[in-house]
VMD Tcl script that builds the backbone (N, CA, C; Angstrom):
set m [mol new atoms 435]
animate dup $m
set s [atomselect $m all]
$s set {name element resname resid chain x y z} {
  {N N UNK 1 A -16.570 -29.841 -5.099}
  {CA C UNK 1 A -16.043 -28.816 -5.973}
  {C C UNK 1 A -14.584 -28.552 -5.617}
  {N N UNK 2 A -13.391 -28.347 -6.538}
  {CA C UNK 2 A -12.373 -28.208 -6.288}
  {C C UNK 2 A -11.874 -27.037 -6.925}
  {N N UNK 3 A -12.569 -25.909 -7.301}
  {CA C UNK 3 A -12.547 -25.031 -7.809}
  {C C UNK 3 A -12.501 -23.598 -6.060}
  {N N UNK 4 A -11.577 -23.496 -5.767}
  {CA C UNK 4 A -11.273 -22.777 -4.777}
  {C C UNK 4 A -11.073 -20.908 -5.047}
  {N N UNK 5 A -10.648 -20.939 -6.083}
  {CA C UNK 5 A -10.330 -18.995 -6.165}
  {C C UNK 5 A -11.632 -18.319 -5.459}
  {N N UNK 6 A -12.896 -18.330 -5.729}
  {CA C UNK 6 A -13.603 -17.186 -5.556}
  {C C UNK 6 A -13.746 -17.775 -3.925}
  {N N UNK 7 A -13.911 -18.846 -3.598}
  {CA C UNK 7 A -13.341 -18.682 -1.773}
  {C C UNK 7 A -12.192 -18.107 -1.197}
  {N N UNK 8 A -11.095 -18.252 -2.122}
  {CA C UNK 8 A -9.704 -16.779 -1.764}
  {C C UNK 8 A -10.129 -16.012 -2.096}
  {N N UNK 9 A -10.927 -15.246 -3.087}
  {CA C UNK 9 A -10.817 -13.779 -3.216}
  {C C UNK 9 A -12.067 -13.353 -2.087}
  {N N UNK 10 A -13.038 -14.097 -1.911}
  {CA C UNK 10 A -14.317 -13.382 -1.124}
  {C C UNK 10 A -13.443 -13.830 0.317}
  {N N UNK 11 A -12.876 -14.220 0.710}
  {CA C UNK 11 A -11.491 -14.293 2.063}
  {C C UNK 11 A -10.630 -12.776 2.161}
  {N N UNK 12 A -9.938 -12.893 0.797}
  {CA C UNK 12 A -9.352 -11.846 1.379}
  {C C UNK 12 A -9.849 -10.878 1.160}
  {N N UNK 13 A -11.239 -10.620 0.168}
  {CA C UNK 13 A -11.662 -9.448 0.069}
  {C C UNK 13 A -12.215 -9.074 1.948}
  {N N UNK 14 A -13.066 -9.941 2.103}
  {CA C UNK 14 A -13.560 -9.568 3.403}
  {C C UNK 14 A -12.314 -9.400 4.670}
  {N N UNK 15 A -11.051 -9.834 4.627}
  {CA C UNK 15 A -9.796 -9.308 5.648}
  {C C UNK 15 A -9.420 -7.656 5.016}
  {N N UNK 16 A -9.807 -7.488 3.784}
  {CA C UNK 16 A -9.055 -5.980 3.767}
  {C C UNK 16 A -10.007 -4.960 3.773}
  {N N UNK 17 A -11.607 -5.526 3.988}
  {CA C UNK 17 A -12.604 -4.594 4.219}
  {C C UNK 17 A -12.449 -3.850 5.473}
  {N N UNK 18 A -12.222 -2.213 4.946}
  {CA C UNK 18 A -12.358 -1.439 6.291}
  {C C UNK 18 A -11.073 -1.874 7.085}
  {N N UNK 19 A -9.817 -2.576 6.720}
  {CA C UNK 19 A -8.870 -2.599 7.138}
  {C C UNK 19 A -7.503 -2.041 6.408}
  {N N UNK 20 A -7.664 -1.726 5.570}
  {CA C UNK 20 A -6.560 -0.517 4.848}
  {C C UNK 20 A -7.453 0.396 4.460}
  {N N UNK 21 A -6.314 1.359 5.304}
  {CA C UNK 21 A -6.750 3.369 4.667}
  {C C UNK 21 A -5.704 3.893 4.515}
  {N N UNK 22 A -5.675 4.979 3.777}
  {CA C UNK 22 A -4.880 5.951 3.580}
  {C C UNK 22 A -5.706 7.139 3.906}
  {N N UNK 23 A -4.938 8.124 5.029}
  {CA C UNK 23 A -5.395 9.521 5.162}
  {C C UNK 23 A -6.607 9.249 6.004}
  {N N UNK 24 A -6.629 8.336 6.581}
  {CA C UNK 24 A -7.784 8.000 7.972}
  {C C UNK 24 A -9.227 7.321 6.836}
  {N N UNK 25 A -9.101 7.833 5.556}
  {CA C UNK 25 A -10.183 6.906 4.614}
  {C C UNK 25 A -10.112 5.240 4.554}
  {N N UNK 26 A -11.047 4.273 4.626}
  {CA C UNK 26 A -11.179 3.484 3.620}
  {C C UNK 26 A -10.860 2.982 2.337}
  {N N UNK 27 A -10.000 2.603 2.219}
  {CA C UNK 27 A -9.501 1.805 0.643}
  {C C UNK 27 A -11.003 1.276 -0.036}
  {N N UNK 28 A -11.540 1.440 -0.905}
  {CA C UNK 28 A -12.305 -0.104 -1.112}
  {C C UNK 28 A -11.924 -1.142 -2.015}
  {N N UNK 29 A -12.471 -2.077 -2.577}
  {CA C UNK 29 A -11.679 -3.242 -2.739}
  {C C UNK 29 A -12.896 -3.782 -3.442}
  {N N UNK 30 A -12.467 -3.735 -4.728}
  {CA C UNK 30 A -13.409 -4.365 -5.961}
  {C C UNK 30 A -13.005 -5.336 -6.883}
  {N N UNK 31 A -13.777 -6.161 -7.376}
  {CA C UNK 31 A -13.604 -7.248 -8.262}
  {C C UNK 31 A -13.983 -6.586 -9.573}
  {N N UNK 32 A -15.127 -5.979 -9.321}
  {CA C UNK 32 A -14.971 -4.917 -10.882}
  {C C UNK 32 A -15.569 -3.833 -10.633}
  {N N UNK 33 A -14.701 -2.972 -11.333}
  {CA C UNK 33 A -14.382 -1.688 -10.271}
  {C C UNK 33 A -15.901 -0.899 -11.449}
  {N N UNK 34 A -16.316 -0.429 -10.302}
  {CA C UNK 34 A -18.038 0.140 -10.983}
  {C C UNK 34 A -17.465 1.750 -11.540}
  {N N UNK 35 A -18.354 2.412 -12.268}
  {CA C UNK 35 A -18.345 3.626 -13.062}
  {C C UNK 35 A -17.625 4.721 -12.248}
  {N N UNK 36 A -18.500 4.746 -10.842}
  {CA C UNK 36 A -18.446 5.936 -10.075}
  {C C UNK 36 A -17.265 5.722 -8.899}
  {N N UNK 37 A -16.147 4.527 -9.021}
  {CA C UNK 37 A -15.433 4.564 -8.163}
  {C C UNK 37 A -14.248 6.016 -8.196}
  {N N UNK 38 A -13.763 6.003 -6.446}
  {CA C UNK 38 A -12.481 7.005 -7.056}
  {C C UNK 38 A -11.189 6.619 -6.621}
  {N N UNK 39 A -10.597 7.136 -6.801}
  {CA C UNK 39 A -8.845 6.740 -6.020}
  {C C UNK 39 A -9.013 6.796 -4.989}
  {N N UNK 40 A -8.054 6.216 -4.266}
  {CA C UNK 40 A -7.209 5.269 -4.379}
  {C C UNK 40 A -7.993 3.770 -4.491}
  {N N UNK 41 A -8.011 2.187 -5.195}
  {CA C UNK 41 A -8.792 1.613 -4.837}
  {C C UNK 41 A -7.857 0.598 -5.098}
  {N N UNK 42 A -8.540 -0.737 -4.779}
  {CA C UNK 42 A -8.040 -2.316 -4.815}
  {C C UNK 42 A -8.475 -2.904 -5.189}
  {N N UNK 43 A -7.806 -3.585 -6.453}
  {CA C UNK 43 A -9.264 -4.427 -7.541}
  {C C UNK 43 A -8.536 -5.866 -7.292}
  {N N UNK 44 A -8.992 -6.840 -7.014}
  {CA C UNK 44 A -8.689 -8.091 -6.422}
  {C C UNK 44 A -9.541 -9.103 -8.086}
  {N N UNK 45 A -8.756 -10.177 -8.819}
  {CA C UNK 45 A -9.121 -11.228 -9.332}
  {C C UNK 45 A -8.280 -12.358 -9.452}
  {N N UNK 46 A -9.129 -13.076 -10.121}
  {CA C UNK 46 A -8.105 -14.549 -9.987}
  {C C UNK 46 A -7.235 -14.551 -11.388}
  {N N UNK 47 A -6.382 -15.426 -11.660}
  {CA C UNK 47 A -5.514 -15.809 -12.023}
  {C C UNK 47 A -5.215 -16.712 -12.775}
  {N N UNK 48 A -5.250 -17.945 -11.913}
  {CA C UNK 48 A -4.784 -19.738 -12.397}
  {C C UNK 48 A -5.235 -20.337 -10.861}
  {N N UNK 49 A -5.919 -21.551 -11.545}
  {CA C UNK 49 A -5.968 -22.416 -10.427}
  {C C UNK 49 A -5.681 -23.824 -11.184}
  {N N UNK 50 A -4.233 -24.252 -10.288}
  {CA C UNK 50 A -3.997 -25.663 -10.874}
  {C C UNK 50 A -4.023 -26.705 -9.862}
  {N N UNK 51 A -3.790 -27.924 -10.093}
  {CA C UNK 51 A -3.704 -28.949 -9.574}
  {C C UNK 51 A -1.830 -29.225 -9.031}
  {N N UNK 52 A -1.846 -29.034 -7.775}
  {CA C UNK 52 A -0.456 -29.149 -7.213}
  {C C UNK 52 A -0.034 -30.595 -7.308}
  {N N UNK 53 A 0.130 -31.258 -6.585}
  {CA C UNK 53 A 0.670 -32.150 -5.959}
  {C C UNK 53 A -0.213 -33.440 -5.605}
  {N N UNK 54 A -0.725 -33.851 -6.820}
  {CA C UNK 54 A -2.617 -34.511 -6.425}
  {C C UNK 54 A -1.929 -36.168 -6.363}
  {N N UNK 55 A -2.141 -36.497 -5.281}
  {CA C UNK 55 A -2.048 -38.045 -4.876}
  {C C UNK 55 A -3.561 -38.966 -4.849}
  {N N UNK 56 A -3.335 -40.355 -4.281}
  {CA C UNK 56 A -4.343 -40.607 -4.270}
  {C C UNK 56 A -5.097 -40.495 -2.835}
  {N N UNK 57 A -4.565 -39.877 -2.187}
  {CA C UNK 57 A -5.551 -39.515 -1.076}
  {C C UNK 57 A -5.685 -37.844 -0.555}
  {N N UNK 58 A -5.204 -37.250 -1.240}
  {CA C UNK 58 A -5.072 -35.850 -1.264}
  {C C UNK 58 A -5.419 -34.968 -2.102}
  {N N UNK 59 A -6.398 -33.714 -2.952}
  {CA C UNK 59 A -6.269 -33.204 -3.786}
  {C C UNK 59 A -6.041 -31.719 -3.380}
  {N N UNK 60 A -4.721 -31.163 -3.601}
  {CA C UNK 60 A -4.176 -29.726 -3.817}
  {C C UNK 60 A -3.570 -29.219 -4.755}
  {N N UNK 61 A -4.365 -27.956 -4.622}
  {CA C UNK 61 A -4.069 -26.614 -5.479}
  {C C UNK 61 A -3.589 -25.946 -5.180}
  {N N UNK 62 A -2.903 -25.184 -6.379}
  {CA C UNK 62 A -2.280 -23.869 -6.027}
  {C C UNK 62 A -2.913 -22.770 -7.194}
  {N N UNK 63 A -3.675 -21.833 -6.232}
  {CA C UNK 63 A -4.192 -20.360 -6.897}
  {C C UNK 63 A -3.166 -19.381 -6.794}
  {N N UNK 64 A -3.596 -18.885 -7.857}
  {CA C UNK 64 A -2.958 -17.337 -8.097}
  {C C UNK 64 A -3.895 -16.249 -8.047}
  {N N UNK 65 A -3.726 -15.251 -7.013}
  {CA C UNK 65 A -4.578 -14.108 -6.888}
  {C C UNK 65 A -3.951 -12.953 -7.567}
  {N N UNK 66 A -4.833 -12.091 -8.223}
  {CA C UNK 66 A -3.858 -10.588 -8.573}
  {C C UNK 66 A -4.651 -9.917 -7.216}
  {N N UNK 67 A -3.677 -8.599 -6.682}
  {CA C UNK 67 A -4.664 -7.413 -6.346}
  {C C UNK 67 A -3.658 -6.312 -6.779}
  {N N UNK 68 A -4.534 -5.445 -7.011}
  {CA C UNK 68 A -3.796 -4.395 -7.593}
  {C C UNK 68 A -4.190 -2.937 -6.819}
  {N N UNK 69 A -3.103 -1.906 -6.198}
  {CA C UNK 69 A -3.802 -1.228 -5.840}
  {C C UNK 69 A -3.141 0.345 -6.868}
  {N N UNK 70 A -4.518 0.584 -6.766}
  {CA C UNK 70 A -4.396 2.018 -8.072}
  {C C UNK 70 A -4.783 3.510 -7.117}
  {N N UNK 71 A -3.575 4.139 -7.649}
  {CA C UNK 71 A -3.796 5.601 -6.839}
  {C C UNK 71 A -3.811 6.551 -8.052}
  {N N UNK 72 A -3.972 7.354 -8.065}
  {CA C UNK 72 A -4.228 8.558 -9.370}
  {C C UNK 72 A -3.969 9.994 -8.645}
  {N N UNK 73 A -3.352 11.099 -9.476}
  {CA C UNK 73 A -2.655 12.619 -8.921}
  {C C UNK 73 A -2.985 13.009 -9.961}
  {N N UNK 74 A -3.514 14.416 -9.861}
  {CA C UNK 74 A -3.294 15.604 -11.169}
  {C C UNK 74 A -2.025 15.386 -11.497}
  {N N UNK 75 A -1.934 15.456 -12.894}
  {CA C UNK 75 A -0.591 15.118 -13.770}
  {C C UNK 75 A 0.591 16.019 -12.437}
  {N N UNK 76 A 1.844 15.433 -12.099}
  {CA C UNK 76 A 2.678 16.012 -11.666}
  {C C UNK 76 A 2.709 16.618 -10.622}
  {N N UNK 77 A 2.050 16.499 -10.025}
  {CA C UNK 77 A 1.084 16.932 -8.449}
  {C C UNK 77 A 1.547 15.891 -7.185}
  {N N UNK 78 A 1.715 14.536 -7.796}
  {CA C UNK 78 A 1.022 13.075 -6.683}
  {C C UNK 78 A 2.345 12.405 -6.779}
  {N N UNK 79 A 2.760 11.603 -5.583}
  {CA C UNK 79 A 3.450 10.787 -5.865}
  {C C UNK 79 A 3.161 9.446 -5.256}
  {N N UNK 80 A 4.590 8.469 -5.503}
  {CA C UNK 80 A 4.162 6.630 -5.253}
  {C C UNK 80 A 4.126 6.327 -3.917}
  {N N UNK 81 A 4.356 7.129 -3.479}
  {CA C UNK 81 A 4.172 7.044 -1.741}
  {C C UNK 81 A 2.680 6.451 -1.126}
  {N N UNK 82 A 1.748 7.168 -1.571}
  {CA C UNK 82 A 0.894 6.124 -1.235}
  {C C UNK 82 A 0.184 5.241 -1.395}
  {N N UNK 83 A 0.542 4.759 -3.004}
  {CA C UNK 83 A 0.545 3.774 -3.546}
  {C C UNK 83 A 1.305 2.173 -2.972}
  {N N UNK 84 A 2.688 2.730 -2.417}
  {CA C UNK 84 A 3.660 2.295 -1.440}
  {C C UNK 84 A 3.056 1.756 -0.175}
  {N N UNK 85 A 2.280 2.790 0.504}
  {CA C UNK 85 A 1.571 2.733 1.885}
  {C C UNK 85 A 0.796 1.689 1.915}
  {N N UNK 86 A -0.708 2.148 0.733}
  {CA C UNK 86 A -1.504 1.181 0.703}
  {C C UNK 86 A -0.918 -0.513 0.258}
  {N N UNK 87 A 0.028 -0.559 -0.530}
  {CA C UNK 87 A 0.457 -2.261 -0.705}
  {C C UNK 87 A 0.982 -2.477 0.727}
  {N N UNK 88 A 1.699 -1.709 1.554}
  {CA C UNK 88 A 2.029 -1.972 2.423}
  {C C UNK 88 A 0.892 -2.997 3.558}
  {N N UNK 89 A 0.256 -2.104 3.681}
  {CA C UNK 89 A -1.083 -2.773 4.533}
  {C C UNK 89 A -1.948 -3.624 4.123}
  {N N UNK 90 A -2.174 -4.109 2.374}
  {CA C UNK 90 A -2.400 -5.026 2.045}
  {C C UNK 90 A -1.749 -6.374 2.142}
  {N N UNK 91 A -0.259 -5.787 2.229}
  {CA C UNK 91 A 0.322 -7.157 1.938}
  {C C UNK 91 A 0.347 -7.775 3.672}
  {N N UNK 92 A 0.327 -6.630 4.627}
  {CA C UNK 92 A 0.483 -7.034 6.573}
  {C C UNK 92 A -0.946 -7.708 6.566}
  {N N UNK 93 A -2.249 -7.391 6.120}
  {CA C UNK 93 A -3.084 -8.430 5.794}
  {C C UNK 93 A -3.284 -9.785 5.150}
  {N N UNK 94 A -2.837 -10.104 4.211}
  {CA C UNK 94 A -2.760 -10.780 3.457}
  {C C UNK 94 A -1.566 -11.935 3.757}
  {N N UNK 95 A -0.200 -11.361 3.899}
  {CA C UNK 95 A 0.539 -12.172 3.814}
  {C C UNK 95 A 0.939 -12.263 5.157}
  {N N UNK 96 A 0.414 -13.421 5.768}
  {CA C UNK 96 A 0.640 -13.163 7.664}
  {C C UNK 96 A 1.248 -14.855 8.162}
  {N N UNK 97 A 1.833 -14.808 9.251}
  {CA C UNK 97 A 2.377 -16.075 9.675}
  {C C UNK 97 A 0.932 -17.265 9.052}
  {N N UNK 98 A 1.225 -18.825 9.159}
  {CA C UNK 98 A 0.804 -19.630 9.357}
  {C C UNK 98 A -0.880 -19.399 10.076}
  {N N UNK 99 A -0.583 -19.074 11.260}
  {CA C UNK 99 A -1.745 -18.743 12.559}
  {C C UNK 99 A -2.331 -17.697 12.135}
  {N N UNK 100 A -2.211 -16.925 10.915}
  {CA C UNK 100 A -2.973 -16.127 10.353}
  {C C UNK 100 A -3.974 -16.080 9.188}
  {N N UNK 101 A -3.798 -17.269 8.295}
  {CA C UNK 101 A -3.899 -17.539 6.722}
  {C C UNK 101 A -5.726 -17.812 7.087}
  {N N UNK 102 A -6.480 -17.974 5.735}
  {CA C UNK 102 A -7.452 -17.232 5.810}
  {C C UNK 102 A -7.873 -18.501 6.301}
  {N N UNK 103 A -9.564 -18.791 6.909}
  {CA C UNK 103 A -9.645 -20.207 7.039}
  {C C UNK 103 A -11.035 -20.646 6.194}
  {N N UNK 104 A -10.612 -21.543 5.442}
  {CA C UNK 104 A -11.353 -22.096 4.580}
  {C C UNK 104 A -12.165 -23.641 4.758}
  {N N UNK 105 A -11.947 -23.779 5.827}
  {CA C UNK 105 A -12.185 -25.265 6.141}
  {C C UNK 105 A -13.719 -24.911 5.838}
  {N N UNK 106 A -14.614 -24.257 6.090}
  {CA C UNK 106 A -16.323 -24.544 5.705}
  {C C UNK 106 A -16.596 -24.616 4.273}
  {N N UNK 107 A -15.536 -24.394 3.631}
  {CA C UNK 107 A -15.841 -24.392 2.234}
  {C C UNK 107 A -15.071 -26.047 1.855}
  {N N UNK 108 A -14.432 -26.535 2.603}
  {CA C UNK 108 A -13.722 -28.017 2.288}
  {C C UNK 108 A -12.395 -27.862 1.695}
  {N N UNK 109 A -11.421 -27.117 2.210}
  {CA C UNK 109 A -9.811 -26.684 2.033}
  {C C UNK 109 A -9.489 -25.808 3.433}
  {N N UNK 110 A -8.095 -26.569 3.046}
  {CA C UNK 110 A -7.177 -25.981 4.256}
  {C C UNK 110 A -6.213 -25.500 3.280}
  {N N UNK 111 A -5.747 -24.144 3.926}
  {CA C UNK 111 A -4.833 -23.685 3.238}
  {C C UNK 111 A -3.679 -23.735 4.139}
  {N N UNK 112 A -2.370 -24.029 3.272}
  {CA C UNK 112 A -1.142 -24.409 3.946}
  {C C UNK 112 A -0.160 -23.583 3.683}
  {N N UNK 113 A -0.014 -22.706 2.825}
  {CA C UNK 113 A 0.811 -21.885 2.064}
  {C C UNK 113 A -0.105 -20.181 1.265}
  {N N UNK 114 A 0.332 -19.696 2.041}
  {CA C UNK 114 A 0.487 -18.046 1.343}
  {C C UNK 114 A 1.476 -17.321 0.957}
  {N N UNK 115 A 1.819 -17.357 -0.152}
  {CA C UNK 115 A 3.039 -16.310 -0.675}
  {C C UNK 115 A 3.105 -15.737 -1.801}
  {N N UNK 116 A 3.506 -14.658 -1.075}
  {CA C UNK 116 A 3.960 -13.234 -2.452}
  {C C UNK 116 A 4.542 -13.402 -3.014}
  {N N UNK 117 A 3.880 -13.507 -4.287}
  {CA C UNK 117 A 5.014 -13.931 -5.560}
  {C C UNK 117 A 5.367 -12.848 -6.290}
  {N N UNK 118 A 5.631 -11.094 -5.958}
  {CA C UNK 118 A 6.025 -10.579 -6.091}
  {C C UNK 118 A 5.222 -9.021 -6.166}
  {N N UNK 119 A 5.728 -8.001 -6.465}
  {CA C UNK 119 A 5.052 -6.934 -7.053}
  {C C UNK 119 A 5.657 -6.211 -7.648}
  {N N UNK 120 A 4.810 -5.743 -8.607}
  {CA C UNK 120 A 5.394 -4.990 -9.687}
  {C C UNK 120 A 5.024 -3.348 -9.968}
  {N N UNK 121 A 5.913 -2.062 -9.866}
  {CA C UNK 121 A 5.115 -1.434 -9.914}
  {C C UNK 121 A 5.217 -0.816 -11.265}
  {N N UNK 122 A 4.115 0.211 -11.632}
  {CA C UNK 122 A 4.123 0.740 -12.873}
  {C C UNK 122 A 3.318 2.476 -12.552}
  {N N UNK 123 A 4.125 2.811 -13.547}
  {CA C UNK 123 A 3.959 4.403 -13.283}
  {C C UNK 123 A 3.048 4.881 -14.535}
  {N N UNK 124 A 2.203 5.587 -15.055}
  {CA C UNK 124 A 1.751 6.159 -16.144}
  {C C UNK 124 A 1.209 7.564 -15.919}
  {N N UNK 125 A 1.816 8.413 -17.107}
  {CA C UNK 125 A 1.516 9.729 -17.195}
  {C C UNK 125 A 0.884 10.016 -18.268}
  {N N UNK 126 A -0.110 10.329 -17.982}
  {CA C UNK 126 A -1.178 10.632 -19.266}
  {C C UNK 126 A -1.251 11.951 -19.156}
  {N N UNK 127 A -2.208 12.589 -19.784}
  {CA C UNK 127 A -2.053 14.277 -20.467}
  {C C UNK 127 A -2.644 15.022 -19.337}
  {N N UNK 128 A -3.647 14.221 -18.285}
  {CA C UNK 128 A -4.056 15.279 -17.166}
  {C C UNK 128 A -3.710 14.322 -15.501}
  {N N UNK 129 A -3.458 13.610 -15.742}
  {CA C UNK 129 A -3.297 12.408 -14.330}
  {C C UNK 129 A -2.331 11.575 -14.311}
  {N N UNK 130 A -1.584 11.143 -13.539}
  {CA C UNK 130 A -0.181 10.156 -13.228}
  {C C UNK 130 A -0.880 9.268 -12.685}
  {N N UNK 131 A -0.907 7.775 -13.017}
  {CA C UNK 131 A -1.343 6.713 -12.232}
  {C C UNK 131 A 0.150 6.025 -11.883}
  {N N UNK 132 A -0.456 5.287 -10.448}
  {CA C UNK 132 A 0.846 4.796 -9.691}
  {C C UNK 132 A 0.012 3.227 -9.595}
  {N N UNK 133 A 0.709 2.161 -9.691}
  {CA C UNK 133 A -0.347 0.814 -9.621}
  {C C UNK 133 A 0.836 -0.080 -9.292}
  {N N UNK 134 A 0.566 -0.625 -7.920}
  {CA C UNK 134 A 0.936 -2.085 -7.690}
  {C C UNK 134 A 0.508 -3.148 -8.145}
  {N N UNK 135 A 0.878 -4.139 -8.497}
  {CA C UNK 135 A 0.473 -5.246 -9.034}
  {C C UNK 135 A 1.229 -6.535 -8.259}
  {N N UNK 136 A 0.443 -7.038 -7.010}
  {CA C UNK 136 A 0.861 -8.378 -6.053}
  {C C UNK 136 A 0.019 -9.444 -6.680}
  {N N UNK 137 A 0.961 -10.525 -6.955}
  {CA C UNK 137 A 0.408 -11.955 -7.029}
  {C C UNK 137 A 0.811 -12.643 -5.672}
  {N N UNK 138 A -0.225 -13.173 -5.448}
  {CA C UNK 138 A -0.375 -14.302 -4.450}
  {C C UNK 138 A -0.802 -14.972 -4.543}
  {N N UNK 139 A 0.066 -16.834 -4.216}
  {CA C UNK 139 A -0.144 -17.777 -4.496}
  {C C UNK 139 A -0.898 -18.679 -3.411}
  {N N UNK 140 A -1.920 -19.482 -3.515}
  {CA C UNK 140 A -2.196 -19.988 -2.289}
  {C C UNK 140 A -2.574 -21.206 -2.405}
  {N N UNK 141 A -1.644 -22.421 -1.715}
  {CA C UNK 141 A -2.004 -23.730 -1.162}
  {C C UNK 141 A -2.817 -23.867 -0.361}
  {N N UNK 142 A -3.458 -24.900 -1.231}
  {CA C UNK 142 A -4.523 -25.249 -0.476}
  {C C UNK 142 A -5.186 -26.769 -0.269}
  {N N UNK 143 A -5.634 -27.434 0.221}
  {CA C UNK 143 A -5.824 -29.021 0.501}
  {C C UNK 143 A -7.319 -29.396 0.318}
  {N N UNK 144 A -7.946 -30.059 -0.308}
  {CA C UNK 144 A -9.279 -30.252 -0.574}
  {C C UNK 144 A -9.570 -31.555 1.241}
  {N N UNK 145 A -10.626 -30.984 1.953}
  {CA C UNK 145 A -10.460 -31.656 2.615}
  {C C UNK 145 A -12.018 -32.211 2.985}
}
mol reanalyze $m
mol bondsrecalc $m
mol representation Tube
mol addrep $m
């Protein structure tokens, strides 16, 4: 199988479990975020998965992960600060030297490359709540091995 994303997302979902909080809490970190969740949270999906650089003795990809982390304030109350915080500690997880990257070899890939391909933030004020939302893509090489 050369279909790699849901081995990055169940990777990094399980590195940011119980490893980012805000306010001494738990972040949690969903693929689809259920009825009864509340703020602040981290909804992690895939993207694109293409074919990099495919020779004849090599097959690599490059995925694209979203995670997004969403904070919510009574209208005019809250600010991006810890919206700020939490990407912060997602991304010191996520985006780490070489000797850090997730390891995938039991699934048959090595990953060679992790990088932030950016974030974007976005502000919305609706009639009773301000949402604050990061939006990080991360790209990840990887080697079918």
């Amino acid at each position: 199988m050369n279909e790699v994303l849901h081995h990055i997302r169940k990777a990094f979902i399980d590195r940011l479990t119980d490893n980012v909080t805000v306010q001494g809490i738990d972040v949690p970190i969903y693929n689809v975020i259920p009825r009864e969740a509340t703020y602040p949270f981290i909804k992690i999906y895939s993207v694109s998965n293409d074919e990099d650089d495919l020779n004849r003795s090599s097959f690599n990809t490059e995925a694209v992960v979203r995670l997004e982390v969403l904070t919510r304030f009574d209208y005019n109350s809250g600010g991006e600060l810890q919206c700020n915080l939490i990407t912060d500690e997602v991304i010191n997880q996520i985006r780490t030297s070489p000797s850090g990257y997730i390891d995938l070899t039991a699934q048959g890939f090595n990953v060679y490359v992790i990088q932030n391909r950016g974030i974007k933030y976005i502000t919305e004020n609706l009639n009773d709540h301000t949402f604050y939302r990061a939006i990080i893509n991360i790209t990840v090489k990887a080697e079918k091995i």
